[in-house]
C-alpha positions in Angstrom: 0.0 0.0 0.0 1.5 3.6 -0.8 0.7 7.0 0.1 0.3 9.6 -2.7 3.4 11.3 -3.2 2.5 14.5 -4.0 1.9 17.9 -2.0 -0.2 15.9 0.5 2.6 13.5 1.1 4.8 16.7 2.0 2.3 18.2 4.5 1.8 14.8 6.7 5.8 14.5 6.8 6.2 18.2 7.7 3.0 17.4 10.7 5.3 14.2 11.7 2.4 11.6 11.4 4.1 9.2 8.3 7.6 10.3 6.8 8.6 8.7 4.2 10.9 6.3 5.9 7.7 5.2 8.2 5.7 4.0 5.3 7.0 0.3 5.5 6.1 0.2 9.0 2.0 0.8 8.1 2.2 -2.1 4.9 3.9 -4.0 7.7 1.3 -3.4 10.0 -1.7 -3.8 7.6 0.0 -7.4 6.7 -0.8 -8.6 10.2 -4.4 -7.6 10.1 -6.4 -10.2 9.3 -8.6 -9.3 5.9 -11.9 -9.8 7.7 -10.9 -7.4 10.5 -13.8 -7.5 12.8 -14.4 -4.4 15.5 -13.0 -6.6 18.3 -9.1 -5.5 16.4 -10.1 -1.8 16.4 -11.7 -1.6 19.7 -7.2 -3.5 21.0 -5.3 -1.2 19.3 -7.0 1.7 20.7 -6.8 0.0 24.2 -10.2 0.0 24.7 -12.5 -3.4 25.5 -15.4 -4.5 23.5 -17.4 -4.1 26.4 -17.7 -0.2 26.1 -18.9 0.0 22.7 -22.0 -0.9 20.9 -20.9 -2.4 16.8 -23.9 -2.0 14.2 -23.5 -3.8 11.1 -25.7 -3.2 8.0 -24.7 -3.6 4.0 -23.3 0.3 3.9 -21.2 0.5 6.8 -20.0 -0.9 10.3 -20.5 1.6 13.1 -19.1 1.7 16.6 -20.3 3.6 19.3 -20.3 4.3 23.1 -23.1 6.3 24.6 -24.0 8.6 21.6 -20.4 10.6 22.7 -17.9 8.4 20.3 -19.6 6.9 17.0 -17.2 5.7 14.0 -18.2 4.6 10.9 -16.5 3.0 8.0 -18.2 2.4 4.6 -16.0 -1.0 4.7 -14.0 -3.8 6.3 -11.2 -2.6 4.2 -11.4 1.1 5.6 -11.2 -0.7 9.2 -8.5 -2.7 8.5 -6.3 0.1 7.2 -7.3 2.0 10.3 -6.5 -0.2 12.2 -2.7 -0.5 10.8 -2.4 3.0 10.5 -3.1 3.7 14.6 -0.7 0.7 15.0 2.1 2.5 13.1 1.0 5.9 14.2 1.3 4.8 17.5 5.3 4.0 17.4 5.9 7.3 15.5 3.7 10.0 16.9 5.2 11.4 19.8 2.5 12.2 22.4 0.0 10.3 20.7 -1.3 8.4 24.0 -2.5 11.9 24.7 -5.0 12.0 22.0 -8.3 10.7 22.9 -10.0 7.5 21.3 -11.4 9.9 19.0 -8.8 12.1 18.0 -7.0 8.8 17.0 -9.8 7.3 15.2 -9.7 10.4 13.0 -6.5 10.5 12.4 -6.2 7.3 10.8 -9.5 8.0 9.3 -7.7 11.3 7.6 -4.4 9.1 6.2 -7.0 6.8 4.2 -7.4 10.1 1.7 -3.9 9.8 0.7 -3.8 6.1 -0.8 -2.8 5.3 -3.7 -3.3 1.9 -3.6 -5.5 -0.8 -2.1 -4.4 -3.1 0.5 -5.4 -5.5 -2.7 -2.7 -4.3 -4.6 -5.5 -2.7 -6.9 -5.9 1.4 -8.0 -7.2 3.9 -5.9 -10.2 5.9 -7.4 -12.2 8.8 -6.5 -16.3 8.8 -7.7 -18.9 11.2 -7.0 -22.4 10.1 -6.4 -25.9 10.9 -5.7 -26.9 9.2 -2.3 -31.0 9.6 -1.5 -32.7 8.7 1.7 -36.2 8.6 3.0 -36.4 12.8 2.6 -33.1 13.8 0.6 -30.4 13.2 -1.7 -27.5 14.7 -1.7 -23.7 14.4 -3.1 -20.9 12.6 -2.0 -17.3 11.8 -2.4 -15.9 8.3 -2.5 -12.7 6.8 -2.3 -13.0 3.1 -3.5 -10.5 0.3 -4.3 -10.9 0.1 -7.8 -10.9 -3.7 -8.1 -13.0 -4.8 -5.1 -15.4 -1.7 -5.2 -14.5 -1.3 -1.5 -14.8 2.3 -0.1 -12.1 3.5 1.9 -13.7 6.9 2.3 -16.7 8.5 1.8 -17.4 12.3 2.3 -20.6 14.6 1.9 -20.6 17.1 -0.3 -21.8 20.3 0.9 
């Protein structure tokens, strides 16, 4: 899996979350966690138990959440498991990152998925725009998807 190289690349170095030298540690990372990463993985690696969180599956999404005050969602398996190897790595080269929240690291990882290039698949990276409509709307959103599997690593609403 590689991060874009571009502008991007040069702002997370610069913010000391992945420098270039570090990105073998996240593909190293990612290759121990299992493809069918299951909410148990995330809840471990952010030293949390299972216990204190509530997981909702449905065909969209898997969301986690713990009394309405912490709720993540990710539109796929894939975007969990490349969380979860991200907060792993992040975690041995983030100084002062036990001082972020659950949250704060939950989005952080979230943020690196934007910067793929790759799928943990080996496949392309592609962006798509859609029309999403629910019971009283629709509106348009931004998705980053693994070009071969269709999974989405990210998906954004835009305003």
């Amino acid at each position: 899996m590689k991060l874009n190289r571009g502008p991007n690349r040069d702002c997370i170095s610069r913010f000391g979350f992945l420098s270039p030298l570090e990105i073998p540690i996240w593909d190293s990372e990612l290759a121990r966690v299992p493809e069918n990463v299951t909410p148990e993985e995330f809840f471990l690696v952010l030293d949390s138990s299972a216990d204190e969180f509530e997981v909702e599956r449905n065909a969209d999404s898997i969301t986690m959440s713990t009394n309405e005050e912490f709720q993540l969602t990710w539109p796929s398996e894939t975007a969990m498991r490349v969380d979860v190897a991200g907060i792993r790595a992040l975690k041995q080269y983030v100084s002062g990152w036990e001082q972020l929240n659950q949250f704060q690291q939950s989005e952080v990882a979230a943020g690196l998925r934007v910067f793929l290039d790759t799928c943990p698949d080996g496949g392309n990276v592609k962006l798509e725009e859609n029309i999403v409509e629910s019971c009283c709307s629709t509106h348009d959103v931004v998705s980053v998807v693994c070009a071969e599997s269709g999974d989405r690593l990210l998906e954004q609403r835009v305003y």
